[in-house]
C-alpha positions as CSV (number, residue, x, y, z in Angstrom):
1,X,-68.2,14.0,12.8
2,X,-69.7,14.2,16.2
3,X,-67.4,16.8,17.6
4,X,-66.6,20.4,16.1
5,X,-63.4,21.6,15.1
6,X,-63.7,24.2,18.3
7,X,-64.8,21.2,20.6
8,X,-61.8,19.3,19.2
9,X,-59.6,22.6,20.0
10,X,-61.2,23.3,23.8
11,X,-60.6,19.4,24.5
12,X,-57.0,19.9,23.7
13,X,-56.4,22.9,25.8
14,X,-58.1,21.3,28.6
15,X,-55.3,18.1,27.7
16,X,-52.8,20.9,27.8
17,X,-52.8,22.0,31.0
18,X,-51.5,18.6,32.8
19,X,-48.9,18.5,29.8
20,X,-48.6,22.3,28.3
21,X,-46.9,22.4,24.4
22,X,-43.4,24.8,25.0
23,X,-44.6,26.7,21.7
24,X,-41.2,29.0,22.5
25,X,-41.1,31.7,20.1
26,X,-43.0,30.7,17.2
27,X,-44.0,33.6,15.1
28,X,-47.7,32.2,15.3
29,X,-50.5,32.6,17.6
30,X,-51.3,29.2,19.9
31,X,-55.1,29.3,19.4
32,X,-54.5,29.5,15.1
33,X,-52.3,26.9,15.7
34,X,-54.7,24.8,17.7
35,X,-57.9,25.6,15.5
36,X,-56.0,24.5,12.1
37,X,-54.3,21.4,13.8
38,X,-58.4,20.6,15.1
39,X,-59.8,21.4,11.6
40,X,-57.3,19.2,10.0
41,X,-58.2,16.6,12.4
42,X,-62.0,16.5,12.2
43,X,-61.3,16.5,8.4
44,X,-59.5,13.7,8.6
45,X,-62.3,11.9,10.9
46,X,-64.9,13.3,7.9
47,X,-63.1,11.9,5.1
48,X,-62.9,8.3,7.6
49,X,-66.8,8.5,7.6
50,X,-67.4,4.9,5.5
51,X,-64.6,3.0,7.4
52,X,-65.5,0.7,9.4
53,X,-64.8,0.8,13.4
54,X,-62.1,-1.1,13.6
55,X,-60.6,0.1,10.0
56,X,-60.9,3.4,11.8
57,X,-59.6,2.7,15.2
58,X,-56.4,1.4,13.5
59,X,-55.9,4.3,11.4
60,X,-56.4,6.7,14.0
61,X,-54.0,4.7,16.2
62,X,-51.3,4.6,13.2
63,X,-51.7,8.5,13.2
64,X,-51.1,8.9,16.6
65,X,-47.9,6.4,16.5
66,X,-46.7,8.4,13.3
67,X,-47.1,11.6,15.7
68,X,-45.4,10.5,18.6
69,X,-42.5,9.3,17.3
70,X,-42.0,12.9,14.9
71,X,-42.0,14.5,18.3
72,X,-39.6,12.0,19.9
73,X,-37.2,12.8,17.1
74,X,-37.7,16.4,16.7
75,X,-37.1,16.4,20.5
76,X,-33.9,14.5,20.1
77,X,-33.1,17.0,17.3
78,X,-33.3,20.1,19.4
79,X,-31.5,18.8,22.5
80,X,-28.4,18.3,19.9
81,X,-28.6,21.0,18.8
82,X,-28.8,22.7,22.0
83,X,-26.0,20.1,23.1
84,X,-28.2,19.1,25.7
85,X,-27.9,15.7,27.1
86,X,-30.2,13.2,26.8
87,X,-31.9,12.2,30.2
88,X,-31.2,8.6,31.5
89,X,-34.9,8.1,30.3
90,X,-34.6,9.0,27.1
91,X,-30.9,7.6,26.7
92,X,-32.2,4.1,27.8
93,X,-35.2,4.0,25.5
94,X,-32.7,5.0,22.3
95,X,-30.6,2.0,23.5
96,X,-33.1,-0.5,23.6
97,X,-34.7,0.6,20.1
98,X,-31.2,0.1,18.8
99,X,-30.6,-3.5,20.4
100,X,-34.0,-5.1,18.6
């Protein structure tokens, strides 16, 4: 892999502070949280090694779609069960994903 675990983990801090992760009060420290969710990463980009680019570039980008929408729902989740509104934004992207 050419980029370490901690490189991985410095790159997403710096990421982090134009859109900083509300970790509220999980009973677990940011930085273990970071370095784990890096290793895991750069494992997965190890065990990727003999695909080839484009084979990689897909599954990387399926990862990343697979991520974003778990955090779209678990979002969702926690304003319900807040019974906080959905912003306009949000409302109107549920509605159009229901309509296709």
């Amino acid at each position: 892999m050419s980029i370490t675990p901690e490189q991985l983990q410095e790159l997403m801090k710096e990421v982090e502070q134009e859109d900083p992760i509300d970790f509220a009060d999980l009973p677990f420290e940011e930085d273990e949280l970071r370095a784990i969710t890096a290793q895991h990463l750069c494992d997965m980009a190890d065990a990727m090694e003999n695909f080839s680019n484009e084979d990689r570039q897909v599954t990387l980008l399926a990862v990343a779609a697979k991520l974003v929408l778990e955090n779209l729902v678990l979002h969702v989740q926690l304003l319900r069960q807040h019974d906080i509104p959905l912003s306009q934004q949000v409302n109107s992207l549920l509605q159009n994903i229901k309509k296709k």
